[in-house]
C-alpha positions as CSV (number, residue, x, y, z in Angstrom):
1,X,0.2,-8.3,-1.1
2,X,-0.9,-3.5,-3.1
3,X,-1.7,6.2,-12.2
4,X,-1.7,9.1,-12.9
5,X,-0.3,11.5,-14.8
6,X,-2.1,14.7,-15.4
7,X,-4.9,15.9,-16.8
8,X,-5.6,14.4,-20.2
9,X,-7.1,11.3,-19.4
10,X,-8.9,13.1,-16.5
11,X,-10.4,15.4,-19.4
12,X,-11.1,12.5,-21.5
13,X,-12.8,10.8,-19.2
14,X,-15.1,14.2,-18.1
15,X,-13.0,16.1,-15.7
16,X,-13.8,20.2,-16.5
17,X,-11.3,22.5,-14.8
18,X,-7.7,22.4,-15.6
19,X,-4.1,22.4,-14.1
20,X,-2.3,25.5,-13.6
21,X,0.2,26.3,-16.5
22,X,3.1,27.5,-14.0
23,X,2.0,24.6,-11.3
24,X,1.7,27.6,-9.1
25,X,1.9,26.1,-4.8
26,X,-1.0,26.1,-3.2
27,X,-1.4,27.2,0.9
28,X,-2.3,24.5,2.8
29,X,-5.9,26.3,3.0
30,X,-5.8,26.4,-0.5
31,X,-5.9,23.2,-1.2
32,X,-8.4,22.1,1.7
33,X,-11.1,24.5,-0.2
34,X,-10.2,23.7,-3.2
35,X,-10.4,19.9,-3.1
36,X,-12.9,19.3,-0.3
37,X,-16.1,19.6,-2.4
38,X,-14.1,16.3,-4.1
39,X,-13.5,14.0,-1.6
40,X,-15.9,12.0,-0.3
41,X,-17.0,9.6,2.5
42,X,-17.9,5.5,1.9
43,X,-19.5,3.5,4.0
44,X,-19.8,0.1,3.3
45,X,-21.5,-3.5,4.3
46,X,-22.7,-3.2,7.9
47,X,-19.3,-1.1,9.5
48,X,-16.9,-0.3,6.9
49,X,-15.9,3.3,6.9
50,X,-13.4,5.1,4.3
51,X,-12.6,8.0,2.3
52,X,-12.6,8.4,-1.5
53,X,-12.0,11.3,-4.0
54,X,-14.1,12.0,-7.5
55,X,-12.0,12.1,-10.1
56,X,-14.6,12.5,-13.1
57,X,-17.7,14.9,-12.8
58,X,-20.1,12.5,-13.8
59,X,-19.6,10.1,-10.9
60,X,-16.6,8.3,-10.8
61,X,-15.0,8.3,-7.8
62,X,-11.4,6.5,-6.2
63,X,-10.8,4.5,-3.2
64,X,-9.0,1.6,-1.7
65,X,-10.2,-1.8,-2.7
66,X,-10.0,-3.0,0.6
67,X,-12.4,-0.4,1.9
68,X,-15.2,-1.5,-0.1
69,X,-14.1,-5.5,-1.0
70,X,-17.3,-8.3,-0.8
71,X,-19.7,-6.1,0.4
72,X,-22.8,-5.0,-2.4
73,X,-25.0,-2.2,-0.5
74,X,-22.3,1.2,-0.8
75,X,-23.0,4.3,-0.1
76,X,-21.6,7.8,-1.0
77,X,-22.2,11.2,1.0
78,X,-20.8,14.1,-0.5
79,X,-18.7,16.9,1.5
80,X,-20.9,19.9,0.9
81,X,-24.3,19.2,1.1
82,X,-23.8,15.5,2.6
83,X,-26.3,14.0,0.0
84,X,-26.0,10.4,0.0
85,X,-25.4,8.5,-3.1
86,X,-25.8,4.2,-4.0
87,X,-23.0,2.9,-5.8
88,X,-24.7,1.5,-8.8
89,X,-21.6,0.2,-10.9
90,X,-18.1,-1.2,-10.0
91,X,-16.1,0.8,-12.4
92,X,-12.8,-1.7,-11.4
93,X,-10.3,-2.7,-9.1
94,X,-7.0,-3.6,-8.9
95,X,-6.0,-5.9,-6.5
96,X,-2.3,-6.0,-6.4
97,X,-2.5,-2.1,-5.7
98,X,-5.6,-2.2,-3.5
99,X,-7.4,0.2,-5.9
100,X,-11.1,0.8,-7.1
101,X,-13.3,3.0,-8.9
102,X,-16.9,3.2,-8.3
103,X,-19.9,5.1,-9.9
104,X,-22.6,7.1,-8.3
105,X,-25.5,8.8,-10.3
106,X,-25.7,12.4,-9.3
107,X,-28.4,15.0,-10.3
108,X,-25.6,17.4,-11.1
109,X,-21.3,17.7,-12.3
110,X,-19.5,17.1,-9.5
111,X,-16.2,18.6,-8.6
112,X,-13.3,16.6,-9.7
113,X,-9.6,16.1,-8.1
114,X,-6.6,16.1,-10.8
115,X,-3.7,13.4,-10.3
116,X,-0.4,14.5,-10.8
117,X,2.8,12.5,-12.0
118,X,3.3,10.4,-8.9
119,X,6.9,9.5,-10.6
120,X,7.9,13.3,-10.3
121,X,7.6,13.0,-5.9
122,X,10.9,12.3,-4.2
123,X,11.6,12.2,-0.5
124,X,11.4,15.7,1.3
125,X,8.6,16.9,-0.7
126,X,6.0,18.1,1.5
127,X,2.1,16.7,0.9
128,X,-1.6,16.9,2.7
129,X,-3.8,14.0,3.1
130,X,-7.6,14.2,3.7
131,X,-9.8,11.6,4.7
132,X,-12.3,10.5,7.5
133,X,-10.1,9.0,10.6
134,X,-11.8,6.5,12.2
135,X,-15.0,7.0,10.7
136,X,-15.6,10.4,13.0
137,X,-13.4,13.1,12.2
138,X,-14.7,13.5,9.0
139,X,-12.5,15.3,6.0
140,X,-9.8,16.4,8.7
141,X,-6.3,17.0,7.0
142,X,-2.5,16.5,8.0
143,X,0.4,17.4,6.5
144,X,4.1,15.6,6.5
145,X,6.8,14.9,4.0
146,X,7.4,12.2,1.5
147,X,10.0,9.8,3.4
148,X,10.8,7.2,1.1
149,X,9.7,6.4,-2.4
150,X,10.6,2.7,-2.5
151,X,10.8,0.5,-5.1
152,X,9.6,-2.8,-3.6
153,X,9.4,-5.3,-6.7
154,X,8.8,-4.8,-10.2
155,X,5.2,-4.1,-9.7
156,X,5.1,-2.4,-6.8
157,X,6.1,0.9,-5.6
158,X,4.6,2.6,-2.4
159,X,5.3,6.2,-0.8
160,X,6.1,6.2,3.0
161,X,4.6,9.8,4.1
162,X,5.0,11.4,7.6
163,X,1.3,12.5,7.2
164,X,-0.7,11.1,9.4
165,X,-3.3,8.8,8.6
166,X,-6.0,6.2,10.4
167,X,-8.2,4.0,10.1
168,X,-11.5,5.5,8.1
169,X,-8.8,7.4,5.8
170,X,-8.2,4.8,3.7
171,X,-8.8,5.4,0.0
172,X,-8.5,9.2,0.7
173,X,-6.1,12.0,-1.7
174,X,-2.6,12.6,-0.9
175,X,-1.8,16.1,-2.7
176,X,1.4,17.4,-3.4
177,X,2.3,21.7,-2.8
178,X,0.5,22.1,-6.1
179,X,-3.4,20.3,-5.0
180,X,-2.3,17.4,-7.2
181,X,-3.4,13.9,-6.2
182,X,0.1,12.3,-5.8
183,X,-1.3,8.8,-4.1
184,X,-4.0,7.0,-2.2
185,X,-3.5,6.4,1.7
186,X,-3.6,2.8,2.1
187,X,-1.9,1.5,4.9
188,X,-0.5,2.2,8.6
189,X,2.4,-0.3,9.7
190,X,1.9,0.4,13.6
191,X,5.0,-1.8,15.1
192,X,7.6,0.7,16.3
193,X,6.7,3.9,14.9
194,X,4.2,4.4,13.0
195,X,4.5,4.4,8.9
196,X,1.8,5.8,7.1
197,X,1.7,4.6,3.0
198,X,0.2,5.8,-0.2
199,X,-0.3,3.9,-3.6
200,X,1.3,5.9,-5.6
201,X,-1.6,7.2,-8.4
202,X,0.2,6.6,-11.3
203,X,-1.5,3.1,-10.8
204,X,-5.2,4.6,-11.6
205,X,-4.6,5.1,-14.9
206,X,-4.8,1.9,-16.3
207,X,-8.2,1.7,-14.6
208,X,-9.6,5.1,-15.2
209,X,-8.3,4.2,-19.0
210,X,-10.7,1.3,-19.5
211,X,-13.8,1.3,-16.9
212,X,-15.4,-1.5,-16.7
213,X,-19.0,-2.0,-15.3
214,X,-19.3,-4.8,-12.6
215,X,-23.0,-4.8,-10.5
216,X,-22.3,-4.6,-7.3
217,X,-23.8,-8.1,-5.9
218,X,-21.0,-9.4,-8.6
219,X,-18.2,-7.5,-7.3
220,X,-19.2,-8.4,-3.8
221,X,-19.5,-11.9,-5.0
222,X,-16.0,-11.8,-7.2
223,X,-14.4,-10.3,-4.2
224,X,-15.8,-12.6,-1.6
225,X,-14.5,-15.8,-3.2
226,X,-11.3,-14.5,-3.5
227,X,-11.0,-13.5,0.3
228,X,-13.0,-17.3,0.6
229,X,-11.2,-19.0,-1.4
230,X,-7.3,-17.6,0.0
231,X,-8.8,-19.1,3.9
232,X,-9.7,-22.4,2.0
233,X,-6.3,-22.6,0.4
234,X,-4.8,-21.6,4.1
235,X,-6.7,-24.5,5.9
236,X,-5.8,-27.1,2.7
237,X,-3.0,-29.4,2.8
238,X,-2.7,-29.4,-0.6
239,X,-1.9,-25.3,-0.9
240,X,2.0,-25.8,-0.5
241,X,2.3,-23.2,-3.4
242,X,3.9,-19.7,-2.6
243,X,3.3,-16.3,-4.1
244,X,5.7,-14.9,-6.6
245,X,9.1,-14.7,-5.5
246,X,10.5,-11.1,-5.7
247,X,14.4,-11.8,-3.2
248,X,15.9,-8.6,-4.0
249,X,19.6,-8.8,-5.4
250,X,21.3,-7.7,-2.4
251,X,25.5,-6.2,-3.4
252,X,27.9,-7.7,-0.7
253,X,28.1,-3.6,0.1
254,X,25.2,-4.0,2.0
255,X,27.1,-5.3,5.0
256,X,29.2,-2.5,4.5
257,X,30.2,-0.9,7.9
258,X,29.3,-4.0,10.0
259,X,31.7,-6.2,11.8
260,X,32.4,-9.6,11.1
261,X,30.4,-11.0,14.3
262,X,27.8,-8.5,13.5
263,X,27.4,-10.2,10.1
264,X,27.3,-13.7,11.7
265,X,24.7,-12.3,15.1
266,X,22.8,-11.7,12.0
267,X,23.1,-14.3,9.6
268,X,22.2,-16.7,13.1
269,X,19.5,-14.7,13.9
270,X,17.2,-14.8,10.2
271,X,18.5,-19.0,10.4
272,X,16.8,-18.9,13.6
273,X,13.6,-17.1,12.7
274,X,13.2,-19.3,9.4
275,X,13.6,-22.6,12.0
276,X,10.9,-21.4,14.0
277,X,8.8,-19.5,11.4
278,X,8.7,-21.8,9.1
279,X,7.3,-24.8,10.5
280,X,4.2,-22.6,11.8
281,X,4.1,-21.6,7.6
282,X,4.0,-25.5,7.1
283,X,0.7,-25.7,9.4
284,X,-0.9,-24.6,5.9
285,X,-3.5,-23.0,7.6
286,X,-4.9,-19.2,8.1
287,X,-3.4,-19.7,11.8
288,X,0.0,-21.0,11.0
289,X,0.4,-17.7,8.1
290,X,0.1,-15.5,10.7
291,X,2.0,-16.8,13.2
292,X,5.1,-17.4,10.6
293,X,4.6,-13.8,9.7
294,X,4.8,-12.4,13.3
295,X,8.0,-14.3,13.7
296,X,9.8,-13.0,10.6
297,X,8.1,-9.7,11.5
298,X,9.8,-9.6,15.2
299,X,13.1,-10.7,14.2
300,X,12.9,-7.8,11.0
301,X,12.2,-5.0,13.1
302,X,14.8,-5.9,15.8
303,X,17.5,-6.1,13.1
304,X,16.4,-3.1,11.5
305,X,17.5,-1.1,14.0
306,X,21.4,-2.4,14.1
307,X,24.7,-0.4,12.9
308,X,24.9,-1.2,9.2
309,X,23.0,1.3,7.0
310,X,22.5,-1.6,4.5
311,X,21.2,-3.7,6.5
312,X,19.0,-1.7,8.1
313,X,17.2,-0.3,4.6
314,X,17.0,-3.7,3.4
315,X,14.9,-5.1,6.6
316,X,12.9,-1.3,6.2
317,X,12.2,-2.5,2.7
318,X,10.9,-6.0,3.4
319,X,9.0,-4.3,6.4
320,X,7.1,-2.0,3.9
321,X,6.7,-4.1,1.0
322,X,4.4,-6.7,4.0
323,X,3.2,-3.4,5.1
324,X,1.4,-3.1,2.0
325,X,-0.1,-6.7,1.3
326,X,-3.1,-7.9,3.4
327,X,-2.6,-12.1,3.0
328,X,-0.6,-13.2,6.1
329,X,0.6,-15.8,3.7
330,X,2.0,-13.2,1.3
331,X,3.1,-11.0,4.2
332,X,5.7,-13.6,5.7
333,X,6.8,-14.4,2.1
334,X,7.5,-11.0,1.4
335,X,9.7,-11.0,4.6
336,X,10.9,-14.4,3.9
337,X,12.5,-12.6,0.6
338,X,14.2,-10.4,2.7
339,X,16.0,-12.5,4.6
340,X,17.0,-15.0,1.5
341,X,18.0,-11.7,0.4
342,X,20.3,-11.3,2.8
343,X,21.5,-14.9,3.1
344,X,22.8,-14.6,-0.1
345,X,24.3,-11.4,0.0
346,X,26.2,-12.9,3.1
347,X,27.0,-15.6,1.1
348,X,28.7,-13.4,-1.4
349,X,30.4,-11.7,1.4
350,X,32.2,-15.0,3.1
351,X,33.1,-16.1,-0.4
352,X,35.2,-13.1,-0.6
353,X,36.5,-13.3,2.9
354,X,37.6,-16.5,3.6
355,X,38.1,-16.1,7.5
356,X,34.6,-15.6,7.6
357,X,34.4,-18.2,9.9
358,X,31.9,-20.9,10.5
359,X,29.1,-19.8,7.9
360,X,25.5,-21.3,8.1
361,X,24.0,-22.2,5.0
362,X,20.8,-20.9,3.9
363,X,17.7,-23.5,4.3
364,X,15.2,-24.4,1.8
C-alpha cells in the first residue's frame, strides 16, 4: 500500500510530436504552455475531484487509481475549450502503484504529454507539477525539487518532491526542466511537515504497453469489491494474515553516531509501541488497523527526529513507504517493518558489544 521511458512506446501507441534531440530546458512558462492543452480535469462518482494527463492523441489519458476507484459515471473536461468527455473504457490500472488509464472518444487528436526516464531523476533536480488543488484552482502549477528518490521495497519506488501538491491534484504530471513527465502526484503525508509524493512514471509503461478494455460499471464493480472485500477481511476474525513482508536489512552502521542509552531509549521505545499497537492490530477490524497504525505512526515520527543520521532515514523510509499505501492494515505493517528493522539491526549491534546492557528481545 502504490513507466516511462521516452517516446517510443508513446509513438507506438499514437503520440505525434517528438522529444527534443539536445533535451533542450524548458522555462517554467514554457512548459505550462506547452503541456496545459494535455492535462486534464476528472471528476468522478458524486464528489471525487482529480487531475490527469493524455498521453496518446486518440484518448488515452493517466491518473491515479485512487482518484477514479468504484465509481462507473467519469467524466473528462479538457483545458482549452473545457469540453466534457464520458470515460467509455477502463484502459487499466495498477493497484500496487495507484495508477490508471482511461479512454475518452474525442471528435479530434488531442495533445499528448511525453514521459521521460523517471530512473534518470536524482535528488536536487528541479520539477513543476500541474493539477487541480482541491477541486477549484484548476491547472495551477508549483515548482520544488526532487528530495529523495527512495527505494522502499523491491516493487516500489516513490519520489518525495518539495512541489506542492493537494487534494484535487492527484493523478496530475510532474515534469522535469525538459517538459518530460517524470511521475504522477499521488500522495501528501501531512504529519509534521508536509511531504508531497510522485509514482515515479516508469511504472506506466507496462500499462500503456498492453491496454486492456474494462466497461466502466465492471471496473467500478472489480474495484468496489476489492475496497469491500479488504473492510470484510478487517471486521473477520478469521483475516489473521499480513501483507507481504518487505523488513529492510538494516547494517549495525545505522546506529552509527548514537550513544549507547540512545540505542536502548530507542530499542524501549518501538518494544513499547509494538505492546500497545499491536493488540489494537489484533482487534482484526477496520477500527483496530487504524488505530495500530497511528501508534506506530506517533512513535516513527518522534524518533525520526533524534541524533543518529541512520536512524533517522530508516524511520523517514518506513514513514514514506505508509505514506504511499491506502489500507490502514498495510500502513501499520509497513511501519511494523521498520521497526523489526531496527530490532534487528540493534540486535546485531549488542552482539558485537557485549556491555550493551540489558537488551530487550524483539516480540513476535
Amino acid at each position: 500500500m502504490r513507466s516511462a521511458i521516452l517516446v517510443v512506446a508513446l509513438a507506438a501507441c499514437g503520440g505525434k510530436s517528438a522529444t527534443p534531440a539536445q533535451h533542450p530546458q524548458l522555462t517554467p512558462r514554457q512548459i505550462v504552455d506547452m503541456s496545459s492543452p494535455a492535462i486534464v480535469r476528472i471528476e468522478a462518482g458524486e464528489n471525487k475531484v482529480g487531475t490527469g494527463f493524455i498521453v496518446n492523441g486518440k484518448g488515452l489519458i493517466a491518473t491515479n487509481l485512487h482518484v477514479i476507484e468504484g465509481e462507473s459515471k467519469i467524466h473528462v473536461k479538457l483545458f482549452k475549450d473545457s469540453t466534457e468527455y464520458p470515460v467509455t473504457t477502463i484502459a487499466g490500472f495498477d493497484r500496487g502503484h495507484d495508477l490508471a488509464l482511461i479512454w475518452i472518444q474525442p471528435r479530434k487528436q488531442l495533445p499528448v504529454l511525453h514521459l521521460g526516464d523517471s530512473k534518470a531523476v536524482s535528488a536536487g533536480d528541479r520539477v513543476y507539477a500541474i493539477g487541480n488543488p482541491l477541486g477549484v484552482f484548476d491547472y495551477s502549477v508549483t515548482d520544488g525539487l526532487i528530495s529523495q528518490v527512495r527505494d522502499l521495497t523491491p516493487d516500489l519506488t516513490i519520489l518525495q518532491i518539495s512541489a506542492a501538491i493537494s487534494p484535487g491534484s492527484s493523478g496530475g504530471p510532474l515534469f522535469n526542466q525538459y517538459g518530460e513527465v517524470v511521475g504522477v502526484t499521488t500522495a501528501i503525508i501531512t504529519q509534521g511537515q508536509n511531504i508531497n509524493l510522485a509514482v515515479p512514471t516508469n511504472y506506466l509503461r507496462p500499462l500503456i504497453k498492453q491496454p486492456e478494455a474494462i466497461a466502466p460499471e465492471e471496473f467500478a464493480q472489480q474495484t468496489k469489491d476489492a475496497e469491500e472485500s479488504e473492510h470484510q477481511h478487517a471486521d473477520s476474525d478469521a483475516d489473521t494474515s499480513a501483507p507481504p513482508r518487505h523488513i529492510p536489512d538494516l547494517p549495525v552502521a545505522t546506529w552509527d553516531g548514537c550513544k549507547t542509552e540512545d540505542i536502548q531509549a530507542t530499542v524501549k521505545a518501538i518494544l513499547e509501541a509494538i505492546d500497545i499497537g499491536a493488540p489494537a492490530y489484533n482487534q482484526m477490524n477496520a477500527k483496530g488497523f487504524e488505530e495500530c497504525y497511528r501508534i506506530y505512526e506517533g512513535t516513527a515520527l518522534k524518533l525520526e527526529q533524534g541524533g543518529c543520521k541512520g536512524v533517522a532515514k530508516a524511520f523517514g523510509d518506513g514513514l514514506l513507504r505508509a505514506g504511499a499505501i491506502t489500507s490502514y492494515k498495510d500502513k501499520a505493517w509497513a511501519l511494523r517493518d521498520t521497526f523489526d528493522g531496527l530490532l534487528n539491526a540493534a540486535g546485531k549491534w549488542c552482539e558485537q558489544d557485549p556491555a550493551c546492557g540489558k537488551h530487550a528481545k524483539q516480540k513476535p
